[in-house]
Backbone as a chain_set.jsonl record, in Angstrom:
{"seq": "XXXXXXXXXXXXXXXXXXXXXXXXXXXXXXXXXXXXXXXXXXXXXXXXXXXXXXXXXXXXXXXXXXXXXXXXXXXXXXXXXXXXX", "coords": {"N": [[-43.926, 13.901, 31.962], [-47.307, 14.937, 31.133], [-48.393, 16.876, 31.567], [-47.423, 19.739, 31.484], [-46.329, 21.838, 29.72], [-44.939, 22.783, 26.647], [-44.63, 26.967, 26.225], [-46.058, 28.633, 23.762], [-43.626, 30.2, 21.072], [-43.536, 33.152, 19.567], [-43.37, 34.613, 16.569], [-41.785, 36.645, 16.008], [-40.22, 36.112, 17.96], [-39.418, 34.16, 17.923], [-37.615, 34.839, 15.564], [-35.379, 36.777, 16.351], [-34.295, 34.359, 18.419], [-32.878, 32.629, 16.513], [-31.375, 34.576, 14.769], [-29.827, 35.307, 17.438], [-28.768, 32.927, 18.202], [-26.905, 32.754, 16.079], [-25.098, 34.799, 15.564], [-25.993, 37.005, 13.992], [-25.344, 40.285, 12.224], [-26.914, 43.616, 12.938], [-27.503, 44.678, 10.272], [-27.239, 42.281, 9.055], [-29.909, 40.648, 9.919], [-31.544, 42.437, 9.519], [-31.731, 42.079, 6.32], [-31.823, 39.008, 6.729], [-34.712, 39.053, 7.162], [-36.092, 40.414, 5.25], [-35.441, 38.02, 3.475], [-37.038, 35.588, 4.299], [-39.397, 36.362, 3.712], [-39.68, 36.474, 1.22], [-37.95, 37.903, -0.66], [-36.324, 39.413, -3.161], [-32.372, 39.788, -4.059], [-32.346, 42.397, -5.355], [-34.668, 43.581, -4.712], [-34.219, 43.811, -2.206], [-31.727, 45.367, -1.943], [-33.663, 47.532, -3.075], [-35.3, 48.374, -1.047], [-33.954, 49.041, 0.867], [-32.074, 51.068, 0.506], [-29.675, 50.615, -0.896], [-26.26, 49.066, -2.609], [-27.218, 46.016, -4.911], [-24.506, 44.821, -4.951], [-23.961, 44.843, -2.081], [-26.024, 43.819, -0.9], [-25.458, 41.257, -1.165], [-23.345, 41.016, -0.245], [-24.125, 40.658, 2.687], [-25.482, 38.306, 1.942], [-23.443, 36.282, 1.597], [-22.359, 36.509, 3.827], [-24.949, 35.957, 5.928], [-25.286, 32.829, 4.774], [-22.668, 32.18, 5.352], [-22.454, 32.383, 8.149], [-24.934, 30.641, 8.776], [-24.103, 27.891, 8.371], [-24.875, 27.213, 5.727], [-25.536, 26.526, 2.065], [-26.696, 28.044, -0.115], [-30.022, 30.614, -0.509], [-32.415, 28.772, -0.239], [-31.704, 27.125, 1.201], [-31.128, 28.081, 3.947], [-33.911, 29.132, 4.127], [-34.643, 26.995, 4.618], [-33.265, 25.921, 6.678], [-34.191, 27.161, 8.745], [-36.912, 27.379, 8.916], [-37.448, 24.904, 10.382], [-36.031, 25.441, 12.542], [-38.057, 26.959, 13.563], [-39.909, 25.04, 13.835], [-38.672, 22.555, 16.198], [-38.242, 19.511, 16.272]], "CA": [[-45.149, 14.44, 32.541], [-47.856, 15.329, 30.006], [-48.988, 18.43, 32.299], [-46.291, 20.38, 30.786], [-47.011, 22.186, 28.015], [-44.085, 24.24, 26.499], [-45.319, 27.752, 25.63], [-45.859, 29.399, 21.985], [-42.947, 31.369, 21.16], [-43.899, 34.05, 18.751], [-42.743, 34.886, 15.083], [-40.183, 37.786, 16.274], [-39.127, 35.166, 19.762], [-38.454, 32.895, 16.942], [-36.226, 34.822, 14.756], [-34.559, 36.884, 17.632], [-33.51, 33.505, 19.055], [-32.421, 31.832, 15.588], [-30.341, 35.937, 14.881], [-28.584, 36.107, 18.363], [-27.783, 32.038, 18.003], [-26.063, 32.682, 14.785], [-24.747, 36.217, 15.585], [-26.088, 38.122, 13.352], [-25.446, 41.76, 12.806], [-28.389, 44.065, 12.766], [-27.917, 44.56, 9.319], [-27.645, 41.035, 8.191], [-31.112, 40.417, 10.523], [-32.724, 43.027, 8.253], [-31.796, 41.184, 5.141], [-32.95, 38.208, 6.658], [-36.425, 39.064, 7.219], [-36.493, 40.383, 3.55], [-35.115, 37.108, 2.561], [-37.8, 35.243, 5.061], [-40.287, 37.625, 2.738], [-39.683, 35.866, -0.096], [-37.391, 39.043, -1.417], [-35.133, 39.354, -4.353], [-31.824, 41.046, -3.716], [-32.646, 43.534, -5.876], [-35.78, 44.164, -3.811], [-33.661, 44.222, -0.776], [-31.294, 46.51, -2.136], [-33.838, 49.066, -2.931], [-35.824, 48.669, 0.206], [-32.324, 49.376, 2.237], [-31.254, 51.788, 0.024], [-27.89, 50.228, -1.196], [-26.261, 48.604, -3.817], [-27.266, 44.5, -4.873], [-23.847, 43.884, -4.559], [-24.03, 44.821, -0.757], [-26.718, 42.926, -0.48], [-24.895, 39.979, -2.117], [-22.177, 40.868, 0.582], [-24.615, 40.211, 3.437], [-26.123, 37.337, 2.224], [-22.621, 35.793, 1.834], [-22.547, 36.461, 5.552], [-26.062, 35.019, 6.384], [-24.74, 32.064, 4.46], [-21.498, 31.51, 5.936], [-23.09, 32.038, 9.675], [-25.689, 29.553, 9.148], [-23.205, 26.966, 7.529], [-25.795, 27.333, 4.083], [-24.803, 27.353, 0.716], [-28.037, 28.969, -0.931], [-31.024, 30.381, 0.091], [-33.32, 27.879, 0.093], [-31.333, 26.058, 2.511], [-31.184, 29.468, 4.777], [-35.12, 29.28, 4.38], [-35.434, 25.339, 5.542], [-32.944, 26.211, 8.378], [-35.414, 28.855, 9.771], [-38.322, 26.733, 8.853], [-36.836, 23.515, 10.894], [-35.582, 26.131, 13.995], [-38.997, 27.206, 14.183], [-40.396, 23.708, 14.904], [-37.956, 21.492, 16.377], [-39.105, 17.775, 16.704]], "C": [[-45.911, 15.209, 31.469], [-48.67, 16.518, 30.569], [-48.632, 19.466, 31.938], [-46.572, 20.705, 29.918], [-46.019, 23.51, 27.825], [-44.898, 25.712, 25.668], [-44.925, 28.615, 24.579], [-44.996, 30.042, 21.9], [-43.863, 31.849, 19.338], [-42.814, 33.878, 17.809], [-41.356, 35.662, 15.529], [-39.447, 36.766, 17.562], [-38.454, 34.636, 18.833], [-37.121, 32.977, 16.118], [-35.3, 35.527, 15.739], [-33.675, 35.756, 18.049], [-32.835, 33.067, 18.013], [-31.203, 33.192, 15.234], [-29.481, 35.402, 15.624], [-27.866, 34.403, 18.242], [-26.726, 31.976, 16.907], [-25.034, 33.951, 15.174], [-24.559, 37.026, 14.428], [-26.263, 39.507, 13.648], [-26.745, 42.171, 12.53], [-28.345, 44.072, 11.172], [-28.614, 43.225, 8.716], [-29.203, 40.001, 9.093], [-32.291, 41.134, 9.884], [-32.417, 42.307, 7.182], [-32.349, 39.572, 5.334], [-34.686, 37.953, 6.593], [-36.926, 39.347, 6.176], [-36.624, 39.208, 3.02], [-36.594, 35.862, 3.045], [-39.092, 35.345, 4.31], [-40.732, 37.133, 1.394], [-38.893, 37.166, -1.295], [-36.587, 38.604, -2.04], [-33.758, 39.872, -3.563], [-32.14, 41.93, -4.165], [-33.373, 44.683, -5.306], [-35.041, 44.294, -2.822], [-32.745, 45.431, -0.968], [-32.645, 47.931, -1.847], [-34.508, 49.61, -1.718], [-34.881, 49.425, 1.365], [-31.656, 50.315, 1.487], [-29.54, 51.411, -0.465], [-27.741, 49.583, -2.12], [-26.859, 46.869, -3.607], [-26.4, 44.176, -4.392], [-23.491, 43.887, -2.563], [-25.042, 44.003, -0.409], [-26.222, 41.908, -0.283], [-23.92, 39.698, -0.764], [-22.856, 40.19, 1.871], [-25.13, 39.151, 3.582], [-25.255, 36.495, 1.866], [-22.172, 35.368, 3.081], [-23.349, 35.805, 6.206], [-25.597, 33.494, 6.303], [-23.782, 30.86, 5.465], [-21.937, 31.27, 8.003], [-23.763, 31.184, 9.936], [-25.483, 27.865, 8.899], [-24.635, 26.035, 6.116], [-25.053, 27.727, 2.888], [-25.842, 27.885, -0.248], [-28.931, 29.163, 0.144], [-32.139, 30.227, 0.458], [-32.956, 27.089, 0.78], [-31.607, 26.787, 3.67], [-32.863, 28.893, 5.348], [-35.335, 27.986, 5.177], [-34.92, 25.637, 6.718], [-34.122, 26.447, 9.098], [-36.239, 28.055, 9.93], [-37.973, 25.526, 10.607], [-36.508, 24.361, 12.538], [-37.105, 26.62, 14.694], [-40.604, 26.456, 14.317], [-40.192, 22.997, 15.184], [-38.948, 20.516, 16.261], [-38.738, 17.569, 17.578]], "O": [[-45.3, 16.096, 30.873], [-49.579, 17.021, 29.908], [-49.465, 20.371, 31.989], [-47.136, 19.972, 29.106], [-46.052, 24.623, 28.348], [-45.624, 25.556, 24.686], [-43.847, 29.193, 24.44], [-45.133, 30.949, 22.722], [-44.441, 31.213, 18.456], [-41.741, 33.297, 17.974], [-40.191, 35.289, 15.387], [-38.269, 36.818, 17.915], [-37.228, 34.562, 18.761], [-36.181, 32.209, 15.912], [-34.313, 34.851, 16.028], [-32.46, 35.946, 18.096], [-31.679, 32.97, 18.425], [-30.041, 32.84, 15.435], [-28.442, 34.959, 15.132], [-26.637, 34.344, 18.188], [-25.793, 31.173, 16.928], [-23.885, 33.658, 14.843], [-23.549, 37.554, 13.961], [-26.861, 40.024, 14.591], [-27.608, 41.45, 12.03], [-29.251, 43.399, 10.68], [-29.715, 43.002, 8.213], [-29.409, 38.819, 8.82], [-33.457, 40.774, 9.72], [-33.354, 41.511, 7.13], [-33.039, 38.968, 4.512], [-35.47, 37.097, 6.182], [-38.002, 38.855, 5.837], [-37.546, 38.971, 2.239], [-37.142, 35.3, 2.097], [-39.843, 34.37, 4.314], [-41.751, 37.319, 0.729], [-39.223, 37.289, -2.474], [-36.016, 37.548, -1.767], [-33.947, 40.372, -2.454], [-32.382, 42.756, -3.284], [-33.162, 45.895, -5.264], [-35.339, 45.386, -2.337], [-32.914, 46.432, -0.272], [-32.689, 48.826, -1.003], [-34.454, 50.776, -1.325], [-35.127, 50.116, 2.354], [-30.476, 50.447, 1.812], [-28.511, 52.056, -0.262], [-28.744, 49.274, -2.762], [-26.972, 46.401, -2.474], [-26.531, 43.381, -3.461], [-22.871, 43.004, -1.97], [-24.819, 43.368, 0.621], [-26.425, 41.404, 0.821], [-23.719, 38.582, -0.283], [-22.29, 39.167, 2.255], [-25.392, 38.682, 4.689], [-25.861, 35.455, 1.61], [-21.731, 34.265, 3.406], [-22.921, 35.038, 7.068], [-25.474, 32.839, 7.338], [-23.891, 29.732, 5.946], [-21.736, 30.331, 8.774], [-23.653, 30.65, 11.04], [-26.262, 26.935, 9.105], [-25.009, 24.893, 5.849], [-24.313, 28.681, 2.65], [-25.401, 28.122, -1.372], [-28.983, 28.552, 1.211], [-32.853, 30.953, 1.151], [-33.73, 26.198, 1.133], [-32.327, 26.231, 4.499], [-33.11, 28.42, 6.457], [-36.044, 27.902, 6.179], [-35.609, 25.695, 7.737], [-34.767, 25.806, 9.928], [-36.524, 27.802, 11.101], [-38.461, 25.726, 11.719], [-36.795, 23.777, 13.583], [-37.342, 26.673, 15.901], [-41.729, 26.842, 14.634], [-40.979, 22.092, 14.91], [-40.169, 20.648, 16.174], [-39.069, 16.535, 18.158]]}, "num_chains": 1, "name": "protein.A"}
């Protein structure tokens, strides 16, 4: 039925839903949106106050949750979740 018209989810619906399907913690949901950002770790460190290699630790985590091994794969995920076909 072409009456149907699914409706817009928003930028934050989008990553919210792509987060709680993965289960990410809050932290590693702030490092995504840095990473989303086009951020360094470095830059994420200092934005979050902490060391790189904590960063490094989280985005080992992002990683392993989204079954990604870099991230520019991370980024296509996201991209690809937020416009199925």
């Amino acid at each position: 039925d072409r009456t149907h018209i699914e409706p817009q989810r928003t930028e934050r619906e989008i990553f919210e839903q792509f987060a709680a399907h993965r289960d990410l913690s809050p932290r590693e949901r702030e490092v995504l949106r840095f990473v989303l950002d086009g951020h360094t770790n470095a830059e994420i460190a200092a934005e979050l106050f902490v060391s790189e290699s904590t960063v490094k630790f989280h985005m080992r985590n992002l990683l392993r949750k989204t079954d990604c091994k870099k991230r520019s794969e991370l980024l296509s995920l996201f991209d690809s979740f937020r416009s199925p076909q």
